[in-house]
N, C-alpha and C positions, 0 to 999 in steps of 0.2 A: 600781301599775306604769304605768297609762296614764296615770296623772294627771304622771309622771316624763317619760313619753315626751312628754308634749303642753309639759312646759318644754323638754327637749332638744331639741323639731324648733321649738316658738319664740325658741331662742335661734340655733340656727342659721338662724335666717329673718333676724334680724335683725343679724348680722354677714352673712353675704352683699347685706342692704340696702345695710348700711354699707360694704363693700367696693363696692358697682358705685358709690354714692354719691361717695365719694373717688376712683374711677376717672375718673370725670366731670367732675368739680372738677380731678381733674389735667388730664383732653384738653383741657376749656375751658378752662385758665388757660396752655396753650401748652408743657406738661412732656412733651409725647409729639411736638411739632414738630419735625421735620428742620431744622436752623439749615445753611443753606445759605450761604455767603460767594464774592464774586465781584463784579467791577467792572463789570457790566452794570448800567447807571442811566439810561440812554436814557429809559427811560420813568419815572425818576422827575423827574428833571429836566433835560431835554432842551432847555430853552432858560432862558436867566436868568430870575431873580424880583425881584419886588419886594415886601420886607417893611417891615409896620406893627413895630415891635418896643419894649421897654424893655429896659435893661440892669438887673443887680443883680449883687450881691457879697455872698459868706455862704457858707455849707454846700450843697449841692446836693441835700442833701436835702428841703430849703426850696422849691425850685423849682415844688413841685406849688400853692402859693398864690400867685405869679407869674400861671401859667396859670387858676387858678380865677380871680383877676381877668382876663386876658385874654379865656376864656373870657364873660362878659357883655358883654363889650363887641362880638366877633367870635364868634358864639356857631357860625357855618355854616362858620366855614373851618378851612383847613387849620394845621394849623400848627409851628413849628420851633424846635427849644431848640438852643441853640448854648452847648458848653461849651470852655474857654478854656485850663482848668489842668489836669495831672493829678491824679488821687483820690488820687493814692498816693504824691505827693507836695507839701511846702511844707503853709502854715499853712492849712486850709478854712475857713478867716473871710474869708479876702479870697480864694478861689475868683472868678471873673469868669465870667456867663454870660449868657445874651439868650435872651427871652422874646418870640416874634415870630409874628403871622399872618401867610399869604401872603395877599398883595394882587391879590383878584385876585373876578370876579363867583362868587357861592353859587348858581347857577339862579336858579332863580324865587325864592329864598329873602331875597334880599338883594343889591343891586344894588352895582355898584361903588362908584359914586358915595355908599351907602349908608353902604360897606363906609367909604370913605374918610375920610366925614366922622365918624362912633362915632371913629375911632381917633384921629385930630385932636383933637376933645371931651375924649376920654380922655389926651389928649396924648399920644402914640406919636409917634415918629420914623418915617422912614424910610430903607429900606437895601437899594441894587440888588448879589441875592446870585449868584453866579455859575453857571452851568450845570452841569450834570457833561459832559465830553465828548463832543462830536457825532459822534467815530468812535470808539468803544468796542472795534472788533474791533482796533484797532492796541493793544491795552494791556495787551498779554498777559504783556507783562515789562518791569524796571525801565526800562531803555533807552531802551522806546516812552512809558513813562509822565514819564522828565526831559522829553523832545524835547517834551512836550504843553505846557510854563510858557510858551512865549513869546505865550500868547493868554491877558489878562486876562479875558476872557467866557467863557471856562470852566476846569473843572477835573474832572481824574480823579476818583473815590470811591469809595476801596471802599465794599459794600454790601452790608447781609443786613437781610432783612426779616422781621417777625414781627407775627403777629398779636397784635391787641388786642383782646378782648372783655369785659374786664372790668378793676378793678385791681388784683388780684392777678396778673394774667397780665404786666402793666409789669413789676412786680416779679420774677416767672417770665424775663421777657426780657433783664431788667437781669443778672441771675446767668447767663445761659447764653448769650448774644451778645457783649459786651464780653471773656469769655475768648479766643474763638473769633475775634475780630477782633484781637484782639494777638497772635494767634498765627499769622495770615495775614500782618498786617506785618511781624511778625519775619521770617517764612520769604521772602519777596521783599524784603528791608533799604528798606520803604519809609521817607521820612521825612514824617512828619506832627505837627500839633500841635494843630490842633482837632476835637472831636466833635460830628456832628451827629444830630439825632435827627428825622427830618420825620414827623409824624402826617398821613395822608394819611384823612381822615373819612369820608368815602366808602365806602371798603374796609374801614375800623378794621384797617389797617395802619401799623404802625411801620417807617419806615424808618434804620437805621441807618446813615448815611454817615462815612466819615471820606476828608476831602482828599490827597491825594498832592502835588496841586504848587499853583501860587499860593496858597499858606499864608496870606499877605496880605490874603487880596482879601474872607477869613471874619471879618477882623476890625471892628467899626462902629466910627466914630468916637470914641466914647469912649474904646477900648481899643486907637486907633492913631489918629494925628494924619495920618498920610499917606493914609489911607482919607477924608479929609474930600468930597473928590472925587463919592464911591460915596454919601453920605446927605445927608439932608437935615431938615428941622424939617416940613417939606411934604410932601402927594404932588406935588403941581403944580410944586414948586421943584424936585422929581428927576427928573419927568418932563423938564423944561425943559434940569437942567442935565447930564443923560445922553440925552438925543434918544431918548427912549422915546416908541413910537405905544401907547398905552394904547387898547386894545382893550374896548368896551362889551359883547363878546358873551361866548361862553363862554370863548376863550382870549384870555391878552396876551402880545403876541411883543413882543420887545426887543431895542437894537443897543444895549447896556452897551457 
């Protein structure tokens, strides 16, 4: 009898392991986060960037070997996938999307100058991407959000953030934000066309953007001929030919 008892209180030892076990796995992979959506982006991009980036064309699920090479080259920064097409529409072979670091000093980790010259080597382009909107409080409805296009140096975005801590939790985020952001565009009849995704390192936070108005101004030159303007083969050639004060310290402000 007690030898019966000592399987039964061991077997329930070890589904209760396994239950807090998978409890854990879900909290860290981001299945228990509040997904919050809302055009507050002040603080993620509150003034223009400038991105090292390459384009590609394929399935999007390909993307993450994009970024494993990006990743050696810009190993300390931030950095931002730009996609182009819908998933859920048209052929995903010729899907378009940009694999791009922000340009910009890692701390003590990697200097700009560092930063510039890996991505040059690597051969990356570059490509001055636009702000989210410097008065966020006027953008409470469609109205305030059309009035915002007549300034190429920023743009409205919606945004929801989600943590990252591991990659299963990407995966976690992909399934539970992208519902949840079509469904806030729908309900405000936003019109938009590209998605952005900015990995902010630091935080191991994903930011999820999508544009509302200069639709434009997301796209590099490859994937618009009238953007040629916004990038360059150089950092120095962008600097030059968008009157960017490139900043040595911890931030770079820009007049895109």
């Amino acid at each position: 009898m007690y030898e019966y008892l000592g399987i039964i209180l061991g077997a329930c030892a070890l589904i209760v392991i396994f239950v807090l076990t998978m409890y854990y796995v879900f909290a860290q992979s981001g299945m228990l986060v509040n997904i919050e959506v809302n055009m507050r982006t002040k603080h993620v991009f509150n003034t223009p960037r400038i991105l090292g980036y390459k384009t590609y064309t394929g399935y999007y699920k390909h993307a993450h070997a994009a970024f494993a090479s990006l990743a050696k080259v810009a190993p300390f920064s931030d950095t931002v996938a730009i996609y182009y097409d819908d998933p859920e529409m048209g052929d995903r072979r010729t899907f378009r999307y940009v694999a791009a670091a922000v340009v910009e000093p890692c701390g003590d980790k990697m200097t700009l100058d560092e930063l510039v010259n890996r991505l040059e080597e690597a051969e990356y382009k570059f490509f001055a991407l636009p702000g989210s909107d410097p008065d966020e409080s006027a953008l409470s409805d469609r109205k305030n959000v059309q009035k915002s296009r007549t300034n190429p140096r920023f743009a409205p975005m919606v945004n929801c953030e989600f943590p990252i801590t591991n990659a299963l939790s990407l995966l976690v985020a992909i399934r539970r934000v992208y519902p949840r952001l079509r469904a806030y565009i729908q309900d405000r009849m936003l019109s938009v066309q590209t998605f952005v995704e900015y990995y902010q390192r630091e935080r191991s936070v994903m930011h999820f953007l999508v544009p509302c108005t200069n639709l434009y101004r997301f796209y590099v030159p490859e994937f618009s001929e009238d953007n040629e303007q916004y990038g360059a083969d150089t950092y120095n050639e962008l600097v030059e030919r968008q009157n960017i004060r490139a900043m040595r310290g911890d931030v770079q402000t820009t007049s895109v």
